[in-house]
C-alpha positions as CSV (number, residue, x, y, z in Angstrom):
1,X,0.0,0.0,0.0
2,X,1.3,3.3,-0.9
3,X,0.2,6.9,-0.9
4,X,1.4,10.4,-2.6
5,X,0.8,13.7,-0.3
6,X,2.2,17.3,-1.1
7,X,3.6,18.1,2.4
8,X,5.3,21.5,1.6
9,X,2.6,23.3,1.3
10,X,3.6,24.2,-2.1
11,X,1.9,23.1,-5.6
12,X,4.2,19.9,-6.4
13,X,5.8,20.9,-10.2
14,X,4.2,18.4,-12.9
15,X,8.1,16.1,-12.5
16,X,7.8,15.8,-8.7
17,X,4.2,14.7,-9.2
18,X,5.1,12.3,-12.3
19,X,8.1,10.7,-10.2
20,X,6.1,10.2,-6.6
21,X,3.5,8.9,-9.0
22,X,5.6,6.0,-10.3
23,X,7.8,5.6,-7.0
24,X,5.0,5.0,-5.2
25,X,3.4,2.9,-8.3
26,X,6.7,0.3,-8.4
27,X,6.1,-0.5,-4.2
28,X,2.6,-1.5,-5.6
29,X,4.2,-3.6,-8.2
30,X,6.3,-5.2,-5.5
31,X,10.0,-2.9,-5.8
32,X,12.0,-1.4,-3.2
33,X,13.9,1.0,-2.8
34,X,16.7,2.0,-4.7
35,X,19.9,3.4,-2.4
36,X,23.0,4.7,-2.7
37,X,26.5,3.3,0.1
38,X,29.0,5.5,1.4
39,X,31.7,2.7,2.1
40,X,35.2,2.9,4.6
41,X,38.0,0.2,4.6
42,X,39.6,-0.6,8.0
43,X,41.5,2.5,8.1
44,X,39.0,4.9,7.8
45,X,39.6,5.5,3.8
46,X,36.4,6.0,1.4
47,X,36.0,3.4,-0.6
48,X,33.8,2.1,-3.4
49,X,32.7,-0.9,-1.6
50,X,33.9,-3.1,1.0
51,X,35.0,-2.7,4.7
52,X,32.3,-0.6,6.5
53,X,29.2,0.3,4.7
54,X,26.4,3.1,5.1
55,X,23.1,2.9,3.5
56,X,21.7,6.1,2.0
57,X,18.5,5.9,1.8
58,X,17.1,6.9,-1.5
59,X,20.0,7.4,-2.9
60,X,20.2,6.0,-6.3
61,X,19.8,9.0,-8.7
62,X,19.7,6.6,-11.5
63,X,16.2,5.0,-10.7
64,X,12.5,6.4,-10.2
65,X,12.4,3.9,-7.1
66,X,15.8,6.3,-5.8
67,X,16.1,9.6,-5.5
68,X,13.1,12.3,-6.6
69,X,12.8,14.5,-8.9
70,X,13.9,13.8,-11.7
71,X,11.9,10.6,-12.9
72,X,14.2,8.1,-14.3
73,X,13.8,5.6,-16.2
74,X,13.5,1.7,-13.6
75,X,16.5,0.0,-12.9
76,X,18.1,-3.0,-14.6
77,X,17.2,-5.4,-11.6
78,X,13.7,-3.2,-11.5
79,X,12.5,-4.0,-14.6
80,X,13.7,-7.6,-14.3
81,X,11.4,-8.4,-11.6
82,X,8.4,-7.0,-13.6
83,X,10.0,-8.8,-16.6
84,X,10.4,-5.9,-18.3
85,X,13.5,-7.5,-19.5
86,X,13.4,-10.7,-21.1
87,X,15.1,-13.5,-19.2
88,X,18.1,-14.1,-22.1
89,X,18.9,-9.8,-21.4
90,X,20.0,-10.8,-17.8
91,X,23.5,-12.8,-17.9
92,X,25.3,-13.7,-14.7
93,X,29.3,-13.6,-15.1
94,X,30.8,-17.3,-13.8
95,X,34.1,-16.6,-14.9
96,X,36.5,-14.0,-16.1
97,X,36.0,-12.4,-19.6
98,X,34.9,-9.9,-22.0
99,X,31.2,-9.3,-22.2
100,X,29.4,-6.8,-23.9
101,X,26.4,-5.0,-22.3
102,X,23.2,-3.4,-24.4
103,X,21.5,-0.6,-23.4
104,X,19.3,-0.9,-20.3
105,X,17.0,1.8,-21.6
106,X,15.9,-0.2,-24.7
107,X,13.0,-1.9,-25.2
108,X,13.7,-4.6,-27.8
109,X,13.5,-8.3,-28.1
110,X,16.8,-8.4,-29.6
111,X,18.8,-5.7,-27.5
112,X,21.2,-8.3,-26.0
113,X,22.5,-9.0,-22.5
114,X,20.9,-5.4,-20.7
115,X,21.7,-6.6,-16.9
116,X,25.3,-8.2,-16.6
117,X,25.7,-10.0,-12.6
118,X,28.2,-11.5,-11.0
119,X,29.3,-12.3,-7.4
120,X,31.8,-10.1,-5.5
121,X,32.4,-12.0,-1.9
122,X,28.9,-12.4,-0.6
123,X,27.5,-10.0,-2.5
124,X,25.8,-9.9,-6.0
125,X,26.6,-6.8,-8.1
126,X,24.8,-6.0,-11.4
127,X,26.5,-3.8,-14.4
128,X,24.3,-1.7,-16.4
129,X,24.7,0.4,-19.3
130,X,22.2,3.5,-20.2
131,X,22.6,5.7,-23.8
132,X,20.8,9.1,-23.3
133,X,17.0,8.4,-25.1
134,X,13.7,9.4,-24.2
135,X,12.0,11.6,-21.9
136,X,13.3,10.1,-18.6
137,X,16.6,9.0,-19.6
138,X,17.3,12.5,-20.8
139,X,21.0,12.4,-19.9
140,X,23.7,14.8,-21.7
141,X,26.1,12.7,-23.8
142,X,28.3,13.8,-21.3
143,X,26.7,12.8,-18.1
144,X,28.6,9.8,-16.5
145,X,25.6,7.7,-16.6
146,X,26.0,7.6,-20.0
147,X,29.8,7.0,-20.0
148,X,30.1,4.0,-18.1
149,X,28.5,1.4,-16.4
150,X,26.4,1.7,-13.1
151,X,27.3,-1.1,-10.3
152,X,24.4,-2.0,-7.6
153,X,24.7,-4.4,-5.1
154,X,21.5,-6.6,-5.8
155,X,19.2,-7.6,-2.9
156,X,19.6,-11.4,-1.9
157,X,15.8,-11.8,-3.0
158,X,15.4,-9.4,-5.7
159,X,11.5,-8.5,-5.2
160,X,11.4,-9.5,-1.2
161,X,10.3,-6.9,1.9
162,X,13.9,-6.7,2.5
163,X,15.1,-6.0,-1.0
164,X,16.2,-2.9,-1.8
165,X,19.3,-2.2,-4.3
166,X,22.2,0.0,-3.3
167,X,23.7,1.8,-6.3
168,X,28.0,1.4,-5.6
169,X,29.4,5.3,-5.9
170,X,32.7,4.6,-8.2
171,X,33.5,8.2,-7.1
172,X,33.4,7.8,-3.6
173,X,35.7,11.4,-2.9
174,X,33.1,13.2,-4.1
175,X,29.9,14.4,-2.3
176,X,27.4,13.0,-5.1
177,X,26.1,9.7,-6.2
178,X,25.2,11.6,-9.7
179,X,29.0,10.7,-10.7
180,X,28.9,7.4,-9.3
181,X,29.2,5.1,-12.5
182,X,32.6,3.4,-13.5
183,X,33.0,5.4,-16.7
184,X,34.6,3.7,-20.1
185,X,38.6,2.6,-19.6
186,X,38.4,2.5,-15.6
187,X,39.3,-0.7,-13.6
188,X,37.9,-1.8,-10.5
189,X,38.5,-5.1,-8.8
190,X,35.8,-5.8,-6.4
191,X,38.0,-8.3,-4.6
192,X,41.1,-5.6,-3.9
């Protein structure tokens, strides 16, 4: 059960409407939330991910079940659970290699592997891959969500009470989670 209410006493603009409208929508549907960690290794050091981890709540700027305004276009592992993407576009990684990612934000039968998984310790992450299109995924070409690939860690129940997503911020210096993807020719080894 879900509900929208304008509590700042203020007319809501037509966007904030549009994205409480589907946030709240998707917990109908059976999603979570969509947040954002602030991770620090044993010494104290920010890290992508790893040591000591705090959740953000919300904090996924990539995802209309994340952060508010603007509406965004679902999540990979979102619109897996309402099998939005067809079961050959999500691929889970067993072994080292080169794979090749479609866009998430296309809606085609033959768009490829869309959601790319793969365990990291005990966790699942999942790479995804956007190209600027549409209304929601209005990105500028040179917008970081667009030049690289976003890493969450994936519930272990994708779909359950306890499953929300927590977008991993590949920019951890900085004060945003709007920079957070790995962008094109960066490394990260989820294991160092």
């Amino acid at each position: 059960r879900s509900w929208i209410r304008n509590t700042s006493g203020t007319a809501a603009s037509d966007t904030t409407k549009s994205g409480a409208a589907a946030h709240e929508l998707g917990h109908n549907l059976g999603m979570n939330h969509s947040n954002s960690t602030k991770c620090t290794d044993s010494t104290g050091l920010v890290v992508a991910f790893g040591g000591t981890c705090t959740t953000i709540g919300y904090g996924d700027p990539f995802d209309t079940m994340g952060s508010q305004p603007p509406t965004r276009l679902l999540s990979a592992l979102h619109r897996s659970i309402l099998t939005m993407l067809p079961a050959k576009s999500v691929a889970t990684a067993t072994a080292s290699g080169t794979y090749t990612l479609s866009s998430a934000n296309v809606a085609t039968a033959t768009a490829g592997v869309q959601s790319l998984r793969f365990a990291a310790g005990a966790a699942t992450l999942e790479l995804e891959y956007r190209n600027p299109s549409g209304v929601f995924d209005n990105f500028a070409t040179t917008d970081p969500a667009v030049n690289g690939v976003t890493i969450r860690s994936l519930p272990a129940t994708p779909g359950s009470a306890t499953g929300d997503s927590h977008l991993i911020d590949m920019m951890p210096a900085t004060s945003t989670t709007t920079d957070a993807p790995l962008l094109k020719g960066s490394l990260y080894d989820p294991a160092s």
